[in-house]
C-alpha positions, 0 to 999 in steps of 0.5 A: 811733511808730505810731498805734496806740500814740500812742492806748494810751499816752493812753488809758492816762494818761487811765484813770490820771488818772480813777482817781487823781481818783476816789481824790483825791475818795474821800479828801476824802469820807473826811475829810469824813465824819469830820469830820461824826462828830466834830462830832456825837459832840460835840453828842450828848454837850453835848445829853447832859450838858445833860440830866444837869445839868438833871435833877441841878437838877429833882431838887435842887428849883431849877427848881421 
């Protein structure tokens, strides 16, 4: 095999290997992001409810 073709064949398993890192990382970044959404859909909605809870109490006359 000559050199020429030694070098395509590396560069060419090397480009593969960056894009299937840079798809690797793109997925984990994926899921970590939905991850971050989850967690703070579920915060927004305790802080919600708690704000709903506590004006049912102020209209009821308990936190006077």
């Amino acid at each position: 095999m000559s050199n020429d073709r030694r070098n395509t064949i590396s560069h060419s398993s090397t480009v593969n290997r960056v894009k299937n890192n840079r798809r690797i990382m793109k997925e984990k970044i994926d899921m970590l992001l939905q991850y971050v959404f989850i967690i703070a859909t579920i915060v927004s909605t305790s802080c919600l409810i708690y704000v709903v809870m506590w004006l049912d109490a102020l209209r009821k006359g308990w936190l006077v």
